[in-house]
Structures are given as C-alpha cells and as structure tokens.
C-alpha positions in Angstrom: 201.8 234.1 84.0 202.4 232.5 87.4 199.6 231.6 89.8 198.8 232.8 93.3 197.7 230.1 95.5 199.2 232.0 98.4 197.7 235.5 97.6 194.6 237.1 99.0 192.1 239.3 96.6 189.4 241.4 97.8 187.4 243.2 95.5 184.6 246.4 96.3 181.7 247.5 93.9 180.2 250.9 94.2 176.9 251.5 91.4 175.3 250.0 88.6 174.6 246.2 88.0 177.0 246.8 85.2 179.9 247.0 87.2 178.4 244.4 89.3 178.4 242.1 86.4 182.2 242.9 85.7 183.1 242.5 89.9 181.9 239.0 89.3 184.1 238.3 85.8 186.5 240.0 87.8 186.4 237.8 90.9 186.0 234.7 88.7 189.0 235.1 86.9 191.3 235.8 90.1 189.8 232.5 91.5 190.7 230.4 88.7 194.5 231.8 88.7 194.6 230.9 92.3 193.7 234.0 94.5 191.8 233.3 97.2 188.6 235.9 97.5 187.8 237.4 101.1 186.2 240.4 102.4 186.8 243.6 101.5 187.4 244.2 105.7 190.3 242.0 105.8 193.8 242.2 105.0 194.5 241.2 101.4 197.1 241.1 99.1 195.5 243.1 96.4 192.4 244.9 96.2 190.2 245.8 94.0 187.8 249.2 94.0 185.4 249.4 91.2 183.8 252.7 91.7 181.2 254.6 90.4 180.8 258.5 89.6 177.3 259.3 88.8 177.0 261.6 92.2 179.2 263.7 93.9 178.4 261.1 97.1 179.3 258.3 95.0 182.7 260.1 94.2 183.1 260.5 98.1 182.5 256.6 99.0 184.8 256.0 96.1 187.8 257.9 97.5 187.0 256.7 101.0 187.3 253.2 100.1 190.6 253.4 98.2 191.9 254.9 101.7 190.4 252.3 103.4 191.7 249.5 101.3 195.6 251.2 101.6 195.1 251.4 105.5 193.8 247.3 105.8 197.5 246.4 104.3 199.6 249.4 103.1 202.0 246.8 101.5 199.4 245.6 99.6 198.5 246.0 95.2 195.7 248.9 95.0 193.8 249.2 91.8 190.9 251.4 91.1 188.7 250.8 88.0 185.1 251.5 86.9 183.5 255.1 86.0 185.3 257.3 88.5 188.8 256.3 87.9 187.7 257.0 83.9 186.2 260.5 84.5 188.7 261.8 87.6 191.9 259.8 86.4 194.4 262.9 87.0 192.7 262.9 90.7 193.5 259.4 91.5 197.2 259.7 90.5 197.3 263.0 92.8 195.6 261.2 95.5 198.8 258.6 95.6 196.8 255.7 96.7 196.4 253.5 93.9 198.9 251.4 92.3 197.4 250.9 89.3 194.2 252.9 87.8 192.5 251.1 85.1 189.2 252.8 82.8 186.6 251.2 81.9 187.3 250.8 77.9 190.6 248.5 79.8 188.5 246.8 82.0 188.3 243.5 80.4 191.8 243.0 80.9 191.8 244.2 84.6 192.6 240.5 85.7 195.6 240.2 83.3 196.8 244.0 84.9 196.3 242.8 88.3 198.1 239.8 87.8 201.0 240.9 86.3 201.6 244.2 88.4 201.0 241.6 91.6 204.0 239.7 90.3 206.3 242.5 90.0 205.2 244.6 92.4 205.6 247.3 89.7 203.6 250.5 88.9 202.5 251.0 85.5 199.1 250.8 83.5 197.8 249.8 80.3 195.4 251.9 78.2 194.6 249.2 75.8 191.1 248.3 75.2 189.5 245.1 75.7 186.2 243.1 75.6 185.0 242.9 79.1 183.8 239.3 80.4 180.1 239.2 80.1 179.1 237.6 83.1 180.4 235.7 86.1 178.1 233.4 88.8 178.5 234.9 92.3 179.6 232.9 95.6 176.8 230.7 96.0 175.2 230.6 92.4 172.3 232.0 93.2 171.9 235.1 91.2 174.5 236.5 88.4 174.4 239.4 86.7 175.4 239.1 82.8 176.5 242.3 81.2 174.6 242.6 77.6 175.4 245.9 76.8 177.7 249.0 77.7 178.0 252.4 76.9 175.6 255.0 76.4 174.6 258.1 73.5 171.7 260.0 75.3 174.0 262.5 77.2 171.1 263.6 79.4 172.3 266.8 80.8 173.0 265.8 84.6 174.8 262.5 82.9 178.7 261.8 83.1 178.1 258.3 82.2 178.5 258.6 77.8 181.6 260.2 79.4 182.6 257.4 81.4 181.5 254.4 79.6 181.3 255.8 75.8 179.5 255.2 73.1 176.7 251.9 73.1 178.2 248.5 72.8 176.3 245.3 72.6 177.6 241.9 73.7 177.2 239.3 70.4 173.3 237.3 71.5 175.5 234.0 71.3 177.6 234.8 74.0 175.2 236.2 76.1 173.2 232.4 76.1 176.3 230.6 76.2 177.0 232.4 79.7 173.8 231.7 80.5 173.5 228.4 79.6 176.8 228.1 81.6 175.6 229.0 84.5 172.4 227.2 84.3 174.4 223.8 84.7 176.1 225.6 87.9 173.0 225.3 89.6 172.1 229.5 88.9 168.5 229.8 89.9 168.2 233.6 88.0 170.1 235.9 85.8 170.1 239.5 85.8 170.2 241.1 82.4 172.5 244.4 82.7 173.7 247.0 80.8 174.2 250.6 80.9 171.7 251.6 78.3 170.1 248.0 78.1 167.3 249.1 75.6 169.4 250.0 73.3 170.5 246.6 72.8 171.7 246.1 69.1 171.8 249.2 68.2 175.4 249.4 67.5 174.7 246.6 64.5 175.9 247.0 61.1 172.1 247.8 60.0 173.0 246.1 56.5 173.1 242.4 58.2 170.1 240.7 57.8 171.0 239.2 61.0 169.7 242.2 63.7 169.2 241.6 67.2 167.4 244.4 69.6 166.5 243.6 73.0 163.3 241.9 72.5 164.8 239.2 70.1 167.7 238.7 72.9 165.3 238.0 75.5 163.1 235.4 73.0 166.2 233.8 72.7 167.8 233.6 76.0 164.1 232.3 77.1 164.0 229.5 74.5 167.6 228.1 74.7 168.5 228.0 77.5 166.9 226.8 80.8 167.7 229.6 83.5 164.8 229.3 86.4 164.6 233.4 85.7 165.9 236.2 84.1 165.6 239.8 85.4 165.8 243.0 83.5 168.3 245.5 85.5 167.0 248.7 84.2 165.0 250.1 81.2 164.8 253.5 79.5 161.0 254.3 79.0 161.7 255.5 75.7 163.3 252.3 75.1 160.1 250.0 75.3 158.9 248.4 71.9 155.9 247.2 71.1 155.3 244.0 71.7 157.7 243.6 74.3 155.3 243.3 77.3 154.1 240.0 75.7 157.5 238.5 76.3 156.3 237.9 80.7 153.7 235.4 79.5 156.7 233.2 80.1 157.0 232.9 83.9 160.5 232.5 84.0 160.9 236.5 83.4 160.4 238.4 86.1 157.5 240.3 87.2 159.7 243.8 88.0 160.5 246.7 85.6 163.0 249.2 86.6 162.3 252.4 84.8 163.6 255.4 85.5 161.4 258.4 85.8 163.3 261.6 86.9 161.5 264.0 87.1 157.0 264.2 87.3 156.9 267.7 85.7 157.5 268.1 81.8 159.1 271.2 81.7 162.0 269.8 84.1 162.3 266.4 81.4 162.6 268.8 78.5 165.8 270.6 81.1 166.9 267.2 81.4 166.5 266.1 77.8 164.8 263.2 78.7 163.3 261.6 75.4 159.8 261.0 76.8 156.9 263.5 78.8 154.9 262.3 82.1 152.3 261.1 80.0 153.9 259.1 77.8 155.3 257.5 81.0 152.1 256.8 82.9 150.7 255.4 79.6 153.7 252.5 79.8 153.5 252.4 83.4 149.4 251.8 82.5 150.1 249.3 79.3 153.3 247.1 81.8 150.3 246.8 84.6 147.3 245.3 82.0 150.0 243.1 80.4 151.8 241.9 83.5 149.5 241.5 87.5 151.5 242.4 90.0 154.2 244.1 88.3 156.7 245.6 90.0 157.5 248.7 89.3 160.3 250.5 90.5 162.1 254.0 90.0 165.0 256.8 89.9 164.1 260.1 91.0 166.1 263.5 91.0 165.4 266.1 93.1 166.6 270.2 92.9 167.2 269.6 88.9 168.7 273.5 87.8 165.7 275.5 87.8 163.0 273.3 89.3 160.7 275.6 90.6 158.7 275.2 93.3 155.5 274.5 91.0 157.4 272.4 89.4 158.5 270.5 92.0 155.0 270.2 93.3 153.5 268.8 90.1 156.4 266.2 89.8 155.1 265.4 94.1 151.7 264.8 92.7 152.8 262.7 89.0 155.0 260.2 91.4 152.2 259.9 94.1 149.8 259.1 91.3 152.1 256.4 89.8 152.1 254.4 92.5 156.1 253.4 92.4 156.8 250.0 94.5 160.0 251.5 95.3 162.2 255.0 94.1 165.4 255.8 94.6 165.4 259.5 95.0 168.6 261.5 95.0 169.7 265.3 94.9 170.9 266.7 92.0 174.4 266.4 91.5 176.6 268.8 89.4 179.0 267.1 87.0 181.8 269.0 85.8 181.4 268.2 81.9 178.0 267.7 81.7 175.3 270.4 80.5 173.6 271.0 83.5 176.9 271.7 85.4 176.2 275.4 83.7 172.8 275.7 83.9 171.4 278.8 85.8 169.3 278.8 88.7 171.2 276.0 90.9 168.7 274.9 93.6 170.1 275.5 96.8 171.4 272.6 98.6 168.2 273.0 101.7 165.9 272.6 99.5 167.3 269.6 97.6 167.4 268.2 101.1 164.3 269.5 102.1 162.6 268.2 98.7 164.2 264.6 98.9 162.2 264.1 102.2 159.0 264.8 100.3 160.0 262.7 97.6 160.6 259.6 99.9 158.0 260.2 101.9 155.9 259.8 99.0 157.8 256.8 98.0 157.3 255.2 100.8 153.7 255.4 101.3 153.5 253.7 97.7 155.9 251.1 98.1 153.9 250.0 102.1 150.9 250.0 99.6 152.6 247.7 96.9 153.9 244.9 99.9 150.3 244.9 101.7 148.7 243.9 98.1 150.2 240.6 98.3 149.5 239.9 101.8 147.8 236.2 101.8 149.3 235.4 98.0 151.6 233.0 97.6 154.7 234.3 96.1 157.9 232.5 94.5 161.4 233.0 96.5 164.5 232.5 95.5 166.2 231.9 98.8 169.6 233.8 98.9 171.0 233.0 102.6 170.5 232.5 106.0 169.9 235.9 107.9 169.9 234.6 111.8 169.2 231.5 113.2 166.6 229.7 111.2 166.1 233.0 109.7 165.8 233.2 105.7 166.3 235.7 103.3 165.3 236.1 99.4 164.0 237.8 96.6 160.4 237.5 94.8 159.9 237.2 91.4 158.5 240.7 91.6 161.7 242.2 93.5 159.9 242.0 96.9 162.6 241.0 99.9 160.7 238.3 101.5 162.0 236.7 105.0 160.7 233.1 106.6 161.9 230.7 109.3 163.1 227.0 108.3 165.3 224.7 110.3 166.1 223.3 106.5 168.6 224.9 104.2 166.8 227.2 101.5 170.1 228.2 100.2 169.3 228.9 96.1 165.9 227.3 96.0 162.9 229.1 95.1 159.8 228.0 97.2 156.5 229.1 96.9 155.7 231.3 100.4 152.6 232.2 101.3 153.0 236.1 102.3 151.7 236.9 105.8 153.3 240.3 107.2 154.7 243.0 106.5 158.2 243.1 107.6 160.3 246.5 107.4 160.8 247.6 104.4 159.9 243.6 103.1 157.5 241.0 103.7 157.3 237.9 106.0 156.2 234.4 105.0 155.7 230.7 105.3 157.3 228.5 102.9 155.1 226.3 101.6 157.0 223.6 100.3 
C-alpha cells in the first residue's frame, strides 16, 4: 500500500470515549503511513467523521458535519464511521455525501479502507469485520483513551447502542497493558479506561478457562505492571460494581472520579427503562464510593420526559438527584429511537415539558456541582496540565475530574503539579501551582 506524505487527514469525533479511543488508533495509523493530521476546519484530502447516534441531536450534528466536511474540499475522500453510519446506513447513501460508509463491527480496518479508496479515488466499502486498535496516545501525550471493551447486551429500552455496537466484547488484559505500558514510555501522564459497557469486562470469556478476567482483575493488573501516572475509569454501570472493587483507589494512581449513570430518580421510571438497579440501590453505592474514596467525584447521565414520566414522577426523580449531590450531570431529553422499545411506548411527554423539565434538572445539577468545586477550595489538588489556554494561562484536569486553571510563565505542558485551589472559576476552579 503506497504512502501519503503529500496528503492531508482530518478526522471528527462525535460521543462516547469509545469512539474517542478509536479516533486516536485512527489518527495514529494515518500518521505513520504518512498523512499529515490537521484540523477538521481546514481543507483536507480525506476526512474522517466518526459519529454518534444515541440522540436525535446527535444524529443532527452527525449529518451536519458530513456537509461540512464535503463543502471544506468537495474533491476530497469522505468517510463516515461510528454508531450512526451503523444504525442509519441506507440514510447516508441517500444523503450522497460520503464516499465511503464504514460500521463499527469494520472499524478496525478503517485505516486500511481509507487508504486504499484514497489511492484509487474509488467508491466501494468493505463489510468485513475486524479487531479495532485498542488505544492510541493523542497529540501531545497527555491523556489517551484505551478501548477495553465494546458492545453492549442490556437493551435498555431508550438504547440503540446493542444495535449499533452489538453484542459485549472484551479486549485480551495483555494487550490492554502492553498499550499501556506503550504509552507510558511516550511520556503519557494518564490513561482513560473505555468501553461501551466497561463493567462488563470479561464477560464474554469462555467461563470453562481457569484463566477469567472481570474488570477488577484488569485494573489490579494494569496498576501493578505497568507504570502509568493514572488511569481513569470512563464510565460505570451501577449494577456493574463488585464488591471489593472500591478498595482498588487505595492506590493513588486511580483516579478519584466515578462516572455512573443514573437516569432517572424515581423507580417506577427505571423499571420503564429496564434499568437493572432502584434509587436505593444507587444512593447506597453512591454512599459505599464516598466512605471508601474522600473527595470522590461523582458524576452523572440524566434523562428527562422518559414515555410516561408523570409529573410526580418527575418530581420525586428532582428531589433523589438534589439529594445525591452529583459533581456534575449531563441531563438530556428523551430521545425516540426507531428500533428500540421505548420508541412505542405510550404517553410520549410532550416536547415543552422535556424542555421545561431539563431546566429543572440542570438547575439542580448545578447547584450540586458549585457545591462540589467550593469543597476543595484551600486543598491542594494534583493537575495534569493539558495546554496553554491564553497567555500564561494554564489549563488541566484533577485527579477528581475538576477543570482547574493557573498562571505560569513556565511550560506545564503534561506535568501534573500539585495546585493549591483558590477560586472558583466558571464552571472550574482557579489555583496556584505549587511546584
């Protein structure tokens, strides 16, 4: 396959840290077989949109950006992977402005495609399966996200995703470290373990090996052989927790933020939602993460307008999340997926009140999440320095998931600094680094 020193790539992410995981392999890969990488703003000889389907505004951004990529060069190789080209496929051809469309069960050979069909200028595809790249180090090697698992087999009812991604895979533990442990010696300061289901890591074993691997034996060993500064968790089902598995963040190096997504705060709209857990089996986790881990960070997804949230419903979900405490939600209106259970479910809440229930939702959230930030005002807090904002201005991240700002006329670029906190800034926190 011939090399492409004088051809320009530029690649788009919409969603999960899953397909930010494979953006990177991606963008890696195109790199090594000479594409140069720029922005996805500028005029490039391919492009790449990995896009994302979980809501109806997600679809939107998705199509929008495959216009916008054909308009920056209209001569230029369009290819459109990741959940939405999987789910809408028939749309994208109708749409007649990709090139290529490749799903996510061919992902893994998405460089390969590009390549080839950049040579030839030709317009075909490739169904063929193949294992995705687990991990890649972003511009800069300062934080990398390292795809563990894929696929999912809970089909909550509002989810397309089993539909997108399929049924649970796990990533073998050895490869996982030996990414890791790759981009250690890069000079990686933190890793961020993904996958689309992540707690079900290992589940997809041959259950006759005496050689099993769940989540909690993956993290023991990615903690003990390698020598990563940190490793983040992307995102946790609640259901998904074993026991035990709080004990793991006596080792600094993992970091002090649990993304668990909630929902809903009323148990009669989980049960709707066939979520596997109630609201008090949540707040006991959220109660057992806080003892075993001081200043947690605990973050959230929240869906607003579910089919046939009521309005005491919604109310008692208001009061569950203002009780929690979250240090941050994301809070969204229900979506309809064509497919998916709750696409037929009666009693559709009207789109004003989704709106209208979203506002109280975030309103809520962030009164919480101000509370969370002015906890730690006066502490001194580890940052991982990510890039200069403005001027001497700084810009990282916590080990608790906190967006921290400071001023230094030296270069902070991917070094974590203790910072004493001393404002609140925004929606983050200002400091002084300390050393």
């Amino acid at each position: 396959m011939p090399t492409f020193y004088d051809r320009s790539a530029a690649l788009v992410t919409l969603g999960c840290k899953v397909n930010q995981s494979e953006s990177e392999a991606l963008g890696r890969r195109l790199s090594e077989r000479g594409l140069r990488l720029v922005p996805f703003d500028s005029s490039a000889d391919l492009y790449v949109i990995n896009t994302c389907t979980v809501t109806a505004t997600a679809d939107r951004k998705s199509r929008q950006l495959i216009r916008r990529a054909r308009r920056h060069n209209p001569s230029s190789l369009v290819i459109v992977t990741g959940c939405y080209a999987s789910v809408h496929r028939s749309h994208l051809h109708s749409m007649a402005q990709a090139d290529l469309v490749v799903s996510n069960d061919s992902k893994g050979r998405l460089a390969d495609l590009a390549l080839e069909a950049l040579g030839r200028a030709t317009r075909t595809a490739s169904g063929v399966a193949a294992p995705a790249d687990v991990g890649a180090a972003p511009h800069g090697h300062t934080r990398a996200f390292v795809k563990a698992q894929d696929g999912c087999a809970d089909f909550c009812a509002y989810c397309i995703v089993p539909y997108a991604r399929g049924r649970p895979t796990s990533v073998p533990a050895q490869e996982i470290v030996s990414r890791i442990r790759s981009l250690a010696s890069q000079g990686c300061q933190e890793v961020v373990l993904s996958g689309v289901h992540l707690g079900s890591y290992g589940a997809d074993q041959d259950h006759s090996s005496p050689d099993l691997y769940d989540l909690r034996r993956l993290i023991v060993e990615i903690l003990r052989d390698t020598a990563i500064p940190r490793l983040r968790l992307s995102s946790l089902e609640p259901q998904d927790i074993s026991p035990g598995l709080f004990e793991l963040w006596r080792d600094p190096r993992l970091c002090r933020h649990l993304h668990l997504p909630l929902q809903s705060g009323c148990n009669r709209t989980l049960a709707r939602m066939r979520r596997r857990y109630t609201c008090q089996d949540f707040a006991s986790l959220v109660e057992e993460a806080r003892r075993a881990i001081p200043g947690v960070s605990i973050t959230t997804d929240l869906i607003a307008g579910f089919p046939g949230e009521s309005p005491e419903d919604f109310l008692e979900s208001l009061a569950f999340i203002e009780g929690v405490r979250f240090a941050r939600a994301h809070v969204f209106p229900y979506s309809p997926r064509p497919g998916t259970l709750a696409a037929g479910l009666p009693d559709q809440v009207p789109e004003p009140v989704k709106r209208e229930r979203c506002a109280r939702l975030r309103a809520v959230s962030q009164q919480s999440a101000a509370a969370f930030r002015r906890g730690f005002l006066g502490q001194t807090l580890e940052v991982l320095w990510e890039e200069r904002a403005v001027g001497n201005r700084w810009s990282g991240l916590a080990n608790n998931y906190l967006r921290v700002s400071a001023e230094s006329a030296l270069s902070l670029t991917n070094r974590i600094t203790p910072t004493l906190i001393t404002a609140l800034e925004g929606e983050g926190l200002k400091g002084s680094v300390l050393a």
